[in-house]
mmCIF file as gemmi writes it, N, C-alpha and C atoms, coordinates in Angstrom:
data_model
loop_
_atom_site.group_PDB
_atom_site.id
_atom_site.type_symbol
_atom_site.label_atom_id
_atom_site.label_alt_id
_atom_site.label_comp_id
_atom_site.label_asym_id
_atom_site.label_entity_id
_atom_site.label_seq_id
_atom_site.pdbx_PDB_ins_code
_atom_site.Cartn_x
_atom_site.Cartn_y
_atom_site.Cartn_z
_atom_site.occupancy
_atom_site.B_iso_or_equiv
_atom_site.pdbx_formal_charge
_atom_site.auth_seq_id
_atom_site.auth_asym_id
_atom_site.pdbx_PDB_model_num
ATOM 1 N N . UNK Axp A 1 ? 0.826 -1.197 0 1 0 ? 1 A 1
ATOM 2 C CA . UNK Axp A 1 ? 0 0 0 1 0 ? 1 A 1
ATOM 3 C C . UNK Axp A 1 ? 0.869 1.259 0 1 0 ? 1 A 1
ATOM 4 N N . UNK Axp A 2 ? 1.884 1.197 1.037 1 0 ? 2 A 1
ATOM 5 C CA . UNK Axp A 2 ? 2.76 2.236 0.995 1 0 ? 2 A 1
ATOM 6 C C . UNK Axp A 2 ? 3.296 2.727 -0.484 1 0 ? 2 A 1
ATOM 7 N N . UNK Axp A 3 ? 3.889 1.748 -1.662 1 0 ? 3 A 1
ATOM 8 C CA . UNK Axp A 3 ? 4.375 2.137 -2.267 1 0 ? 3 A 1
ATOM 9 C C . UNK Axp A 3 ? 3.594 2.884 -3.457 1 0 ? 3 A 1
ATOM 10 N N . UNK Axp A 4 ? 1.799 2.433 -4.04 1 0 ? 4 A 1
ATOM 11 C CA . UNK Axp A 4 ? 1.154 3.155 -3.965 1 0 ? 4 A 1
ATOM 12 C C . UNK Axp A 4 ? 0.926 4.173 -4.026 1 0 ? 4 A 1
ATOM 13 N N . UNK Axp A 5 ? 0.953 4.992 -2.527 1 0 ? 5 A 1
ATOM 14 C CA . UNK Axp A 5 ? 0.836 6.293 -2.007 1 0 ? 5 A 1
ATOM 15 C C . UNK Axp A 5 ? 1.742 7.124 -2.436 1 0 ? 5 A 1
ATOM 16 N N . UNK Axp A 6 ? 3.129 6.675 -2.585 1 0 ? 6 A 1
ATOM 17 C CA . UNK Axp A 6 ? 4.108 7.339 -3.333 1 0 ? 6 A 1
ATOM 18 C C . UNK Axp A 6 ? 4.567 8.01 -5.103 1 0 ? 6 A 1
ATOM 19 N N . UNK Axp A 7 ? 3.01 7.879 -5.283 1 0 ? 7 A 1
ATOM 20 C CA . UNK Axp A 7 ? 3.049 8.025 -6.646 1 0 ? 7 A 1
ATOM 21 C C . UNK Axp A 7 ? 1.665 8.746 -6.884 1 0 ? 7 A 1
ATOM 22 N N . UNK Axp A 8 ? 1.053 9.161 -5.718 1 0 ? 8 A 1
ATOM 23 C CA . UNK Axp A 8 ? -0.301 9.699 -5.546 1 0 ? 8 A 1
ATOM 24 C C . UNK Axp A 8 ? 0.075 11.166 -6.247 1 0 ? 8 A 1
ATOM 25 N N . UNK Axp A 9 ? -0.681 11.502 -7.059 1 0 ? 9 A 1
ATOM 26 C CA . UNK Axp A 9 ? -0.357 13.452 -7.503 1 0 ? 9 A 1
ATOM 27 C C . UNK Axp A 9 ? 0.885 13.62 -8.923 1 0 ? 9 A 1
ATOM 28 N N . UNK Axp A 10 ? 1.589 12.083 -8.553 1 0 ? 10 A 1
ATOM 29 C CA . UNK Axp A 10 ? 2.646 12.588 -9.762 1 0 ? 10 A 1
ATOM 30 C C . UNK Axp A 10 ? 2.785 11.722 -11.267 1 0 ? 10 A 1
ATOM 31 N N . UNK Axp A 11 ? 1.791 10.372 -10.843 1 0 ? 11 A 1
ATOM 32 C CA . UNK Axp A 11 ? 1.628 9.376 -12.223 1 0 ? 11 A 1
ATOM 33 C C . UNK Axp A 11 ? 0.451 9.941 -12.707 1 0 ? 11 A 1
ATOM 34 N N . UNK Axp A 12 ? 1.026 10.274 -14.357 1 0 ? 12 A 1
ATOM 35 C CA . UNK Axp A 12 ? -0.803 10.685 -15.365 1 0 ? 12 A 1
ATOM 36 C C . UNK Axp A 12 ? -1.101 9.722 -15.903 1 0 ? 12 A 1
ATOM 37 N N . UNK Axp A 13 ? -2 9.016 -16.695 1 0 ? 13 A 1
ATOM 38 C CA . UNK Axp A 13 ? -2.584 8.712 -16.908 1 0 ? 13 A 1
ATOM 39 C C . UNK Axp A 13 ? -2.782 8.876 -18.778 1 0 ? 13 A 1
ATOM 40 N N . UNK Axp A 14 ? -2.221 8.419 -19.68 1 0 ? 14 A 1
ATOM 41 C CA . UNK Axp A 14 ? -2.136 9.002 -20.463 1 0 ? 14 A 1
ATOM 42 C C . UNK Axp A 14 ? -3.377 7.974 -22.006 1 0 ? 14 A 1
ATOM 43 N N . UNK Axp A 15 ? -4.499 8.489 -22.489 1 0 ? 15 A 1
ATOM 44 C CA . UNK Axp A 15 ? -4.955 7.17 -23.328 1 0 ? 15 A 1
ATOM 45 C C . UNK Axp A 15 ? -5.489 8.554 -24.731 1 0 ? 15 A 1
ATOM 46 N N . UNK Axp A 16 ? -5.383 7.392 -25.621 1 0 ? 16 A 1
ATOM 47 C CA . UNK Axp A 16 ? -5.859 7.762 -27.105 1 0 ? 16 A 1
ATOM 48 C C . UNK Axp A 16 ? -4.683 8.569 -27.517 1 0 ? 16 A 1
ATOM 49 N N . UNK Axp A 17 ? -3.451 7.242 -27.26 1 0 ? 17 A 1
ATOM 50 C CA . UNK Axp A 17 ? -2.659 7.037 -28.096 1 0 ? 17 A 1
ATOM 51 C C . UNK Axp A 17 ? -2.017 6.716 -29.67 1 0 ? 17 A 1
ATOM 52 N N . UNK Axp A 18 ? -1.325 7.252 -30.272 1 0 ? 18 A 1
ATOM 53 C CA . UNK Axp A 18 ? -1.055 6.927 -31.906 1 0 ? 18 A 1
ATOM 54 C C . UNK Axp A 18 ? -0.641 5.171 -31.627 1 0 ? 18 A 1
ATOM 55 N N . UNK Axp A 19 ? -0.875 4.311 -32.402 1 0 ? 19 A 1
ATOM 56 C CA . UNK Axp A 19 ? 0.068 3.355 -32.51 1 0 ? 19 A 1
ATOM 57 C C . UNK Axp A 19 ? 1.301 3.182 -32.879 1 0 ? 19 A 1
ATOM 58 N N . UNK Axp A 20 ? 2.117 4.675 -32.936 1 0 ? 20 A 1
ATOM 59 C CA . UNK Axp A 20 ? 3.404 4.591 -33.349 1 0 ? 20 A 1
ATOM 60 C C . UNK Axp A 20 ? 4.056 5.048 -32.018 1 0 ? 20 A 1
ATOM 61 N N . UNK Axp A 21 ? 3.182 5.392 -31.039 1 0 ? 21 A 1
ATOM 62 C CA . UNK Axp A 21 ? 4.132 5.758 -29.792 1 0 ? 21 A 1
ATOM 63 C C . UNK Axp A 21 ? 4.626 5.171 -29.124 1 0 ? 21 A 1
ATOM 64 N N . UNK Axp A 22 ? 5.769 5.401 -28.889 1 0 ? 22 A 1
ATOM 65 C CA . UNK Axp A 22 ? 6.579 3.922 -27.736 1 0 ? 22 A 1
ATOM 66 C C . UNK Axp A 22 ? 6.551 5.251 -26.745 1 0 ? 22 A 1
ATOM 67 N N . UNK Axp A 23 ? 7.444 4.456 -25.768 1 0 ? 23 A 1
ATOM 68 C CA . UNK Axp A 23 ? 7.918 5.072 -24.051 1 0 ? 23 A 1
ATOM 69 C C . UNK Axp A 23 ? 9.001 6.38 -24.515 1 0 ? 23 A 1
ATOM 70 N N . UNK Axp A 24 ? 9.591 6.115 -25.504 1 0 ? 24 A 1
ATOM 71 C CA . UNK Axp A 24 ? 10.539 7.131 -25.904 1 0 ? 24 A 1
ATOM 72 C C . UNK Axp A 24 ? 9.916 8.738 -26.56 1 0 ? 24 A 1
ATOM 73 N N . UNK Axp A 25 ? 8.912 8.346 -27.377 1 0 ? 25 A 1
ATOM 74 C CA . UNK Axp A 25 ? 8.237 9.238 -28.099 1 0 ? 25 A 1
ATOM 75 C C . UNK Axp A 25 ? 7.111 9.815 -27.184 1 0 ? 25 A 1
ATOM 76 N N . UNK Axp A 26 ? 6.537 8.914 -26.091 1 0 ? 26 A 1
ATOM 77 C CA . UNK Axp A 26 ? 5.456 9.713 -24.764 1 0 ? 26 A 1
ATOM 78 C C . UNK Axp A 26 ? 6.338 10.139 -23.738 1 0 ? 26 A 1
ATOM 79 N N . UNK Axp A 27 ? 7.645 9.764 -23.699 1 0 ? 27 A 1
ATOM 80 C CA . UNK Axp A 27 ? 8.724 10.443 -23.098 1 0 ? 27 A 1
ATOM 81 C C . UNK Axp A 27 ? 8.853 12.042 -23.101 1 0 ? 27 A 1
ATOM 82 N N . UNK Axp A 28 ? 9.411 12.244 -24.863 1 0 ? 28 A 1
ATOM 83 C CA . UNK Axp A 28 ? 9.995 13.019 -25.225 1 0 ? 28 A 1
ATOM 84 C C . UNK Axp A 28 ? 8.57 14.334 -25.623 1 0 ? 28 A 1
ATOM 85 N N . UNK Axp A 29 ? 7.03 14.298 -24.911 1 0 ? 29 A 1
ATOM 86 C CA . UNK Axp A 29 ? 6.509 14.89 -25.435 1 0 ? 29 A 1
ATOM 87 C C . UNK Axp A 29 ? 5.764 15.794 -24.212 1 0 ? 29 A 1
ATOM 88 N N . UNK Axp A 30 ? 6.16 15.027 -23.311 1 0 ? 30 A 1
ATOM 89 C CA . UNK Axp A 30 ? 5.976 15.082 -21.326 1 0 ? 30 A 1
ATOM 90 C C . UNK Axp A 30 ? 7.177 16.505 -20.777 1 0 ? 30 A 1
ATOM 91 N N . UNK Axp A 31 ? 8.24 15.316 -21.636 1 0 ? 31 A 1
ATOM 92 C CA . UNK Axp A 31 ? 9.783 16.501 -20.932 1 0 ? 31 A 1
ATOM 93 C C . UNK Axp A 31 ? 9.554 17.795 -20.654 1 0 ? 31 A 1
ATOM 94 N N . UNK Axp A 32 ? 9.095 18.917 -21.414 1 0 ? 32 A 1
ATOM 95 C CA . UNK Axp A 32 ? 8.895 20.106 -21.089 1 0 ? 32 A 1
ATOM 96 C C . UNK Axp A 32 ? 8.833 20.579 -19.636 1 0 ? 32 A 1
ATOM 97 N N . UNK Axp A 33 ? 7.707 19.7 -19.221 1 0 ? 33 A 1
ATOM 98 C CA . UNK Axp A 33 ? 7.183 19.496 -17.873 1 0 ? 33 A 1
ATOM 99 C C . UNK Axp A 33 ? 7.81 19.442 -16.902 1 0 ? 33 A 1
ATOM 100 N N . UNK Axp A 34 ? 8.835 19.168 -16.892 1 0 ? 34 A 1
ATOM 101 C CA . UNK Axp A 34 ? 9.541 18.405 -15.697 1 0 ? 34 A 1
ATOM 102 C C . UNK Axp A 34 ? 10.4 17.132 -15.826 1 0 ? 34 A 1
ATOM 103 N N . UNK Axp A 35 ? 11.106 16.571 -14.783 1 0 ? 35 A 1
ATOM 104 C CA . UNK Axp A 35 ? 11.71 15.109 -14.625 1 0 ? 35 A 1
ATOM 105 C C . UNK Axp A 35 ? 10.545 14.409 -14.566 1 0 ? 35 A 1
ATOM 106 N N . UNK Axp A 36 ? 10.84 13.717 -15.426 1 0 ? 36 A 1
ATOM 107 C CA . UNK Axp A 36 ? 10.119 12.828 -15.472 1 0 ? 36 A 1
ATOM 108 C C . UNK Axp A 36 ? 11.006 11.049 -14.599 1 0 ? 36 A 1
ATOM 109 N N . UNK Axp A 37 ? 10.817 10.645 -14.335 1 0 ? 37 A 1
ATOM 110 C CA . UNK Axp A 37 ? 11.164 9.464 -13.604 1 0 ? 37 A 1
ATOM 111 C C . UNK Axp A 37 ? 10.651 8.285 -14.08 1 0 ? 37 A 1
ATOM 112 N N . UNK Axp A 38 ? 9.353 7.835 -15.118 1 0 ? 38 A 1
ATOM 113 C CA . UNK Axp A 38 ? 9.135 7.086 -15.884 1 0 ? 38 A 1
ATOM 114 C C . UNK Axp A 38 ? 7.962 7.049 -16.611 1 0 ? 38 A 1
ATOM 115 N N . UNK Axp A 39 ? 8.222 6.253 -18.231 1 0 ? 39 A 1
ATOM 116 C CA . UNK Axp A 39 ? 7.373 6.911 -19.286 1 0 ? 39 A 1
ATOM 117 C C . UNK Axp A 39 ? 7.072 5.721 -19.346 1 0 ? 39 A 1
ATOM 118 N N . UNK Axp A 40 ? 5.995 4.797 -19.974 1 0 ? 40 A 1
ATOM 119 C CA . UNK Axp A 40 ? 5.662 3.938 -20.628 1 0 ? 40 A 1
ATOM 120 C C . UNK Axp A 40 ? 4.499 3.527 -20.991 1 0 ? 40 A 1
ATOM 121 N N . UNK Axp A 41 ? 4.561 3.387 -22.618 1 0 ? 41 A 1
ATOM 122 C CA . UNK Axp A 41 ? 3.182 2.721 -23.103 1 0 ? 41 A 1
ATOM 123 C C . UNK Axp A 41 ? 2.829 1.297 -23.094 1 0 ? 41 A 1
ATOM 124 N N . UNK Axp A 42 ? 1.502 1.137 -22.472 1 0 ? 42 A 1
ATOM 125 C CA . UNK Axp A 42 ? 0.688 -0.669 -22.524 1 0 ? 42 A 1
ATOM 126 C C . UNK Axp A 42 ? 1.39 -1.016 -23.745 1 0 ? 42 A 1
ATOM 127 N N . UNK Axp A 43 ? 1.622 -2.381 -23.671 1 0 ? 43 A 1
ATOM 128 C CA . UNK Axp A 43 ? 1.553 -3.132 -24.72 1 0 ? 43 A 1
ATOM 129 C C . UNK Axp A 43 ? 0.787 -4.286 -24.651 1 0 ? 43 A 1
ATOM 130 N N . UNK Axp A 44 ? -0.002 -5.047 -25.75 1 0 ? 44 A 1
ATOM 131 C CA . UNK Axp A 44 ? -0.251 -6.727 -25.407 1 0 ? 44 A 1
ATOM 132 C C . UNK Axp A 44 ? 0.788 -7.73 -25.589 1 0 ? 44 A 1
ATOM 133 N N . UNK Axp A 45 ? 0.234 -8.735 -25.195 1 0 ? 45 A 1
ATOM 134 C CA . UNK Axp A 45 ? 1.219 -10.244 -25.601 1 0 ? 45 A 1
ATOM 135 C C . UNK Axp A 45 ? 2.307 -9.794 -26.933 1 0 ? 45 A 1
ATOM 136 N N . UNK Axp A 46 ? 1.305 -9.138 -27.528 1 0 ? 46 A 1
ATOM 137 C CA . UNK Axp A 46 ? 2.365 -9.447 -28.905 1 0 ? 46 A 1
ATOM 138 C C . UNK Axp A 46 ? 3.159 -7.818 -29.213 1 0 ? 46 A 1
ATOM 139 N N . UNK Axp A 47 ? 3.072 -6.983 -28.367 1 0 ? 47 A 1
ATOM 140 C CA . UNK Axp A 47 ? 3.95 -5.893 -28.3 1 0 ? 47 A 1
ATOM 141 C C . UNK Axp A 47 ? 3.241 -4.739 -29.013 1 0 ? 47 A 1
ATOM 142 N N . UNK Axp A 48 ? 2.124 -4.999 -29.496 1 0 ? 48 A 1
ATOM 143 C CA . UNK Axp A 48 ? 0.999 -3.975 -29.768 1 0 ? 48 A 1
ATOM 144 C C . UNK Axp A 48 ? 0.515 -2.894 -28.521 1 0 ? 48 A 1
ATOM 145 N N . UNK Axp A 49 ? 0.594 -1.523 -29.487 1 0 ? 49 A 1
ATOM 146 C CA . UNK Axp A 49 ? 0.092 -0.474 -28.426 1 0 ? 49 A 1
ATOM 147 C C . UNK Axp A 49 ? -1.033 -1.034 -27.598 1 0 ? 49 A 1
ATOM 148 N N . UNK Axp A 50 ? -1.338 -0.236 -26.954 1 0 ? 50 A 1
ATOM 149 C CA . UNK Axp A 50 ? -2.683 -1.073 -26.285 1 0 ? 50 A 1
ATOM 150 C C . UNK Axp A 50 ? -3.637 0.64 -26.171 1 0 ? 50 A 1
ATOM 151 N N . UNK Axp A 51 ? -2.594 2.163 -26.87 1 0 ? 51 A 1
ATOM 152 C CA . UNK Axp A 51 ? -3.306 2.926 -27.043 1 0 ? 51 A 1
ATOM 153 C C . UNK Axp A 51 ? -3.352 3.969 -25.369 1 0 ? 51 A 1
ATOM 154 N N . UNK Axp A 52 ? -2.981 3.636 -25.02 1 0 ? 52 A 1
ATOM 155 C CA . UNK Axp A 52 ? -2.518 4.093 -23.667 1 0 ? 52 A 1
ATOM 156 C C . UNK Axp A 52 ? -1.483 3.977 -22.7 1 0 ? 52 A 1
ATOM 157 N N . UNK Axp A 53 ? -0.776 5.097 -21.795 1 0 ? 53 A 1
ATOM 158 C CA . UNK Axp A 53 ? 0.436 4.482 -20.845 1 0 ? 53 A 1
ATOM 159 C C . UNK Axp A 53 ? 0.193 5.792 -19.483 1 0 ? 53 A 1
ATOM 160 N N . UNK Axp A 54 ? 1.388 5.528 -19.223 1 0 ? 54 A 1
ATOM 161 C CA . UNK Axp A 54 ? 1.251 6.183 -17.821 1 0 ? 54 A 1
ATOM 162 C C . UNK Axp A 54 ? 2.664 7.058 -17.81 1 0 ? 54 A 1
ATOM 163 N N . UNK Axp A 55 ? 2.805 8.274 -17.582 1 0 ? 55 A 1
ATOM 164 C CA . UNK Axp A 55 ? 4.335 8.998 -17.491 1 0 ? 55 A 1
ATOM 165 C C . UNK Axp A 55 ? 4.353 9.858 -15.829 1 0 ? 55 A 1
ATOM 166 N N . UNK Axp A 56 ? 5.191 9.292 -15.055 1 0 ? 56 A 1
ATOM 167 C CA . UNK Axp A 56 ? 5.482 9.665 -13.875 1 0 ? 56 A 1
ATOM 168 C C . UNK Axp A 56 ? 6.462 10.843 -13.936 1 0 ? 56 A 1
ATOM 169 N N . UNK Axp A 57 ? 6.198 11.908 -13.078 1 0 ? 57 A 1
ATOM 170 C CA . UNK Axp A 57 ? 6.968 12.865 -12.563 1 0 ? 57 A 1
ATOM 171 C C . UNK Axp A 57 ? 7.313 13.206 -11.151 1 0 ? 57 A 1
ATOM 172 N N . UNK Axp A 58 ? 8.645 13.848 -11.124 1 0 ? 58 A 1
ATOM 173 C CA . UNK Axp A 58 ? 9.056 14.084 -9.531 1 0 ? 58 A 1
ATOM 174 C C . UNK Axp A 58 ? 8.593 14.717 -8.805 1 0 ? 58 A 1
ATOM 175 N N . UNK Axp A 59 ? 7.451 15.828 -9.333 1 0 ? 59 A 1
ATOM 176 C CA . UNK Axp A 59 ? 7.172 16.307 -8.295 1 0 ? 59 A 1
ATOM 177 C C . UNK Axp A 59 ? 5.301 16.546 -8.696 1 0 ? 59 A 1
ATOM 178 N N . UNK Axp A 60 ? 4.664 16.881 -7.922 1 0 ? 60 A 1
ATOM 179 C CA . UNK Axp A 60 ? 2.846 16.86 -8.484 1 0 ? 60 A 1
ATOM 180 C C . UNK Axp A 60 ? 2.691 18.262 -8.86 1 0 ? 60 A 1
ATOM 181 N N . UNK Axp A 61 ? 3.511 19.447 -8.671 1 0 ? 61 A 1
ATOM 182 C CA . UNK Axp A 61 ? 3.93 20.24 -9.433 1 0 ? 61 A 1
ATOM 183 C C . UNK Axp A 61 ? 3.675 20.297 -11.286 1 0 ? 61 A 1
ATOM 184 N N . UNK Axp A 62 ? 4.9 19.408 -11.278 1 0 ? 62 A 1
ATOM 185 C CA . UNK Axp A 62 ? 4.878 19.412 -12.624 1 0 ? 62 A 1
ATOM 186 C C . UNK Axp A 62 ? 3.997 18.199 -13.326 1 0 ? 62 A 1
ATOM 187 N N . UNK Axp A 63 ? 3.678 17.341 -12.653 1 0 ? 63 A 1
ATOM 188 C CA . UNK Axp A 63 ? 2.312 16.52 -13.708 1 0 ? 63 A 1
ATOM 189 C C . UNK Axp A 63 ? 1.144 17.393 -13.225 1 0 ? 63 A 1
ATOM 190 N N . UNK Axp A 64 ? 0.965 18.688 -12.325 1 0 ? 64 A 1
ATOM 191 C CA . UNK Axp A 64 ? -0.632 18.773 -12.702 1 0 ? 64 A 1
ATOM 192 C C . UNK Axp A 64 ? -0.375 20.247 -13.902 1 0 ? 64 A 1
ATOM 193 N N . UNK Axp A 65 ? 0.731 20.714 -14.483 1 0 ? 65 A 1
ATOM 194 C CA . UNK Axp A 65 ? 1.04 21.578 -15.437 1 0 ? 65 A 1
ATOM 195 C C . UNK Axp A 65 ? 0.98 20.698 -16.163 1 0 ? 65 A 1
ATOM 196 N N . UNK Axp A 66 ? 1.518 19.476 -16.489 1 0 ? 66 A 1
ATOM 197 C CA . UNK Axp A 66 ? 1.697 18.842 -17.763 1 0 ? 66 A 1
ATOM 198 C C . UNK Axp A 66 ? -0.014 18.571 -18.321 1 0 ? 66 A 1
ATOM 199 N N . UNK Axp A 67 ? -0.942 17.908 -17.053 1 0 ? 67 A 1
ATOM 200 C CA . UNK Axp A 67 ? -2.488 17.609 -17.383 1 0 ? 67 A 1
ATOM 201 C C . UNK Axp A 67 ? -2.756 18.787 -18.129 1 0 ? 67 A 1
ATOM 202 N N . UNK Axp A 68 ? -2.575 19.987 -17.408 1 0 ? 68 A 1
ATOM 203 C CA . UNK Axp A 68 ? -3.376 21.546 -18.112 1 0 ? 68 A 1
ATOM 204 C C . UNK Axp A 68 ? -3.042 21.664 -19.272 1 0 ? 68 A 1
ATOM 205 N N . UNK Axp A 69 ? -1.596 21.148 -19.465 1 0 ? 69 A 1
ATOM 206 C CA . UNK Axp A 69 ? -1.041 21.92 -21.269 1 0 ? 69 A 1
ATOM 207 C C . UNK Axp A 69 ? -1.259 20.682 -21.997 1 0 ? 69 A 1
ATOM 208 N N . UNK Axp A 70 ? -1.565 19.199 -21.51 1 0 ? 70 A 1
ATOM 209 C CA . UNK Axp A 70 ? -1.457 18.182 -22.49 1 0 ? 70 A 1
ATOM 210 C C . UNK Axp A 70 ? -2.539 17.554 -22.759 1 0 ? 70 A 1
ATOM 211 N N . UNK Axp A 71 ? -3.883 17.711 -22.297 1 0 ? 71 A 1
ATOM 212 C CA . UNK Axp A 71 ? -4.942 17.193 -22.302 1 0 ? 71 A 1
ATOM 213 C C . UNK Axp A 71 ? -6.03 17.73 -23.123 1 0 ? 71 A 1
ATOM 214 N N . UNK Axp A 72 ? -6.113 16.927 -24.122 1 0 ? 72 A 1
ATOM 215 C CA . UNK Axp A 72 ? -6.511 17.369 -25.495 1 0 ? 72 A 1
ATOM 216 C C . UNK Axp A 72 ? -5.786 17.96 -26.598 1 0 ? 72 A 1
ATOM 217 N N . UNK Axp A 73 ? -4.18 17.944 -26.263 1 0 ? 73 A 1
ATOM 218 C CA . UNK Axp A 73 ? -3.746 18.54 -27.386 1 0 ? 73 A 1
ATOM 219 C C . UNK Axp A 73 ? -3.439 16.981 -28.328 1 0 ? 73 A 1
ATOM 220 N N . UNK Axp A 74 ? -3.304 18.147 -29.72 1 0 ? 74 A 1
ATOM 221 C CA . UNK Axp A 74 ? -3.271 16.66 -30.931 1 0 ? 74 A 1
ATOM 222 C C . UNK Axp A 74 ? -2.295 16.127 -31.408 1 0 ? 74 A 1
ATOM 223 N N . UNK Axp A 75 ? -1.747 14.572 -30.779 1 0 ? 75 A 1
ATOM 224 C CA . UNK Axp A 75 ? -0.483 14.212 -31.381 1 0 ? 75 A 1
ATOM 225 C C . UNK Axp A 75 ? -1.122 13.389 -32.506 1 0 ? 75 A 1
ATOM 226 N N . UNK Axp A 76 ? -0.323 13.847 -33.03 1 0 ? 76 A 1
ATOM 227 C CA . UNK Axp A 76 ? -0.4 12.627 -34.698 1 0 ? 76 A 1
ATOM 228 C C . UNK Axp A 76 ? -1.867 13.297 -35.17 1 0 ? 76 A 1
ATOM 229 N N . UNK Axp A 77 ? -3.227 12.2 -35.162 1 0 ? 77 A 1
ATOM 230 C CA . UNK Axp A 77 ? -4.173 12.666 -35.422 1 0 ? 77 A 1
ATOM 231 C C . UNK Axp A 77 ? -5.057 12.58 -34.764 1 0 ? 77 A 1
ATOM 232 N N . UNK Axp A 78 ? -4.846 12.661 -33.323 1 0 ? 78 A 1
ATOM 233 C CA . UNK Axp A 78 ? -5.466 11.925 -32.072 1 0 ? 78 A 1
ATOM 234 C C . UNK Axp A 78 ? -5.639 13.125 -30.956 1 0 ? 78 A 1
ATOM 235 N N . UNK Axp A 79 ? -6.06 13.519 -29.969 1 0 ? 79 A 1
ATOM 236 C CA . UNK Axp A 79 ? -6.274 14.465 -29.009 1 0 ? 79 A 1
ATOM 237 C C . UNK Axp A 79 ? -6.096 13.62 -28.263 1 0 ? 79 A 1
ATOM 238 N N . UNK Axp A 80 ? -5.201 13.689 -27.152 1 0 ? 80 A 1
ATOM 239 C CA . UNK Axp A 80 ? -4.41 12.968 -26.188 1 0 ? 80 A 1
ATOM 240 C C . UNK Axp A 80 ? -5.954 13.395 -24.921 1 0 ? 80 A 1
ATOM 241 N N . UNK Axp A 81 ? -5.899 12.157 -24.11 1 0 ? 81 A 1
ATOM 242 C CA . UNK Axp A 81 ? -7.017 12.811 -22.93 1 0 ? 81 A 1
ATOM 243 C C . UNK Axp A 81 ? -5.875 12.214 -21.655 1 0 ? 81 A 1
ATOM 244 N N . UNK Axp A 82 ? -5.764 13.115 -21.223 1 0 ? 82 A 1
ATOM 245 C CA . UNK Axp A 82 ? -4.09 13.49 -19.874 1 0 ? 82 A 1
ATOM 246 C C . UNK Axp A 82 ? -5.407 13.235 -18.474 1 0 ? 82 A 1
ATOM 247 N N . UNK Axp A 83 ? -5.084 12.597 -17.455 1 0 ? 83 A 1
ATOM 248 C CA . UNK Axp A 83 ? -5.207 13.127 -16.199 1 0 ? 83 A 1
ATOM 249 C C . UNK Axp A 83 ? -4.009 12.662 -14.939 1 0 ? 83 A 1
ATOM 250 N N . UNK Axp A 84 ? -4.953 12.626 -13.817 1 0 ? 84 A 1
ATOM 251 C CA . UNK Axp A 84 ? -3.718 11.914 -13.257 1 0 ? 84 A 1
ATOM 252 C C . UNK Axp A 84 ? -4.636 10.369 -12.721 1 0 ? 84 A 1
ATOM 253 N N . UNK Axp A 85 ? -3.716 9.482 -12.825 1 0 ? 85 A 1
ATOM 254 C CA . UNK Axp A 85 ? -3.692 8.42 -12.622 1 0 ? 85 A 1
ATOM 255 C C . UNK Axp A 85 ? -4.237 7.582 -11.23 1 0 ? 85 A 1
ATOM 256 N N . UNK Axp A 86 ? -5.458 7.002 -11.527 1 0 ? 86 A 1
ATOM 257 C CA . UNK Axp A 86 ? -6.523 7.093 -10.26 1 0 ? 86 A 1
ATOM 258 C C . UNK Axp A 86 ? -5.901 5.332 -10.119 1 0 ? 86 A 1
ATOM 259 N N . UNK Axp A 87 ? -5.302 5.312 -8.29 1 0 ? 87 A 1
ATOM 260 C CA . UNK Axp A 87 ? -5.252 3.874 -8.052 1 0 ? 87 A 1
ATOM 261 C C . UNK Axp A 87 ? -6.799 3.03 -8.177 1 0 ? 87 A 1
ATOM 262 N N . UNK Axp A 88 ? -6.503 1.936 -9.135 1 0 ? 88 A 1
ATOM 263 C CA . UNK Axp A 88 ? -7.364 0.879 -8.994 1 0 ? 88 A 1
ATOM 264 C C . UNK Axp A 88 ? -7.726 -0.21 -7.408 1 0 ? 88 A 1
ATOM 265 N N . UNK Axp A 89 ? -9.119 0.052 -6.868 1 0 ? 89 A 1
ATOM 266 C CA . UNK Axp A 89 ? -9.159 -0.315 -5.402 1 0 ? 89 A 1
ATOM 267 C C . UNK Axp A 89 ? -9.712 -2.004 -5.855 1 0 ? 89 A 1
C-alpha cells in the first residue's frame, strides 16, 4: 500500500494514443514538464500499443502543469485525454 501512495499526484494517466508511440516518443513529449522518472506505453502479448500508458513525474507540481497543457492537445491525429492516474481499489 505504501508504495502506492508514493506516486499519488505525480503518475498521469495518459490514453488515445497513436500506434506509433513507444515510451521514448510519450517520453519526449511530457519533458517540457519536468523530470520525469518514468514513461511507458501498454503493450499486449504481442507488443501492440494497447493505445494508452502512464508517465510519472518528480514532483505533483509538474504533472498537474503537464495535465493543463497536455490534455486534449493533438499528437499525430489523435487528441491525447491526460489526467492523473486514479489507483485501482
Amino acid at each position: 500500500m505504501e508504495k502506492l501512495n508514493k506516486y499519488q499526484g505525480v503518475n498521469l494517466y495518459i490514453k488515445n494514443l497513436e500506434d506509433d508511440v513507444d515510451d521514448d516518443k510519450l517520453r519526449a513529449e511530457f519533458e517540457p514538464f519536468g523530470t520525469i522518472t518514468s514513461a511507458k506505453v501498454m503493450r499486449d502479448d504481442r507488443s501492440i500499443s494497447k493505445g494508452f500508458g502512464f508517465v510519472c513525474f518528480s514532483t505533483p507540481e509538474e504533472a498537474t502543469k503537464a495535465v493543463a497543457e497536455m490534455n486534449n492537445k493533438m499528437i499525430g491525429s489523435k487528441p491525447l485525454y491526460v489526467s492523473m492516474a486514479q489507483r485501482r481499489e
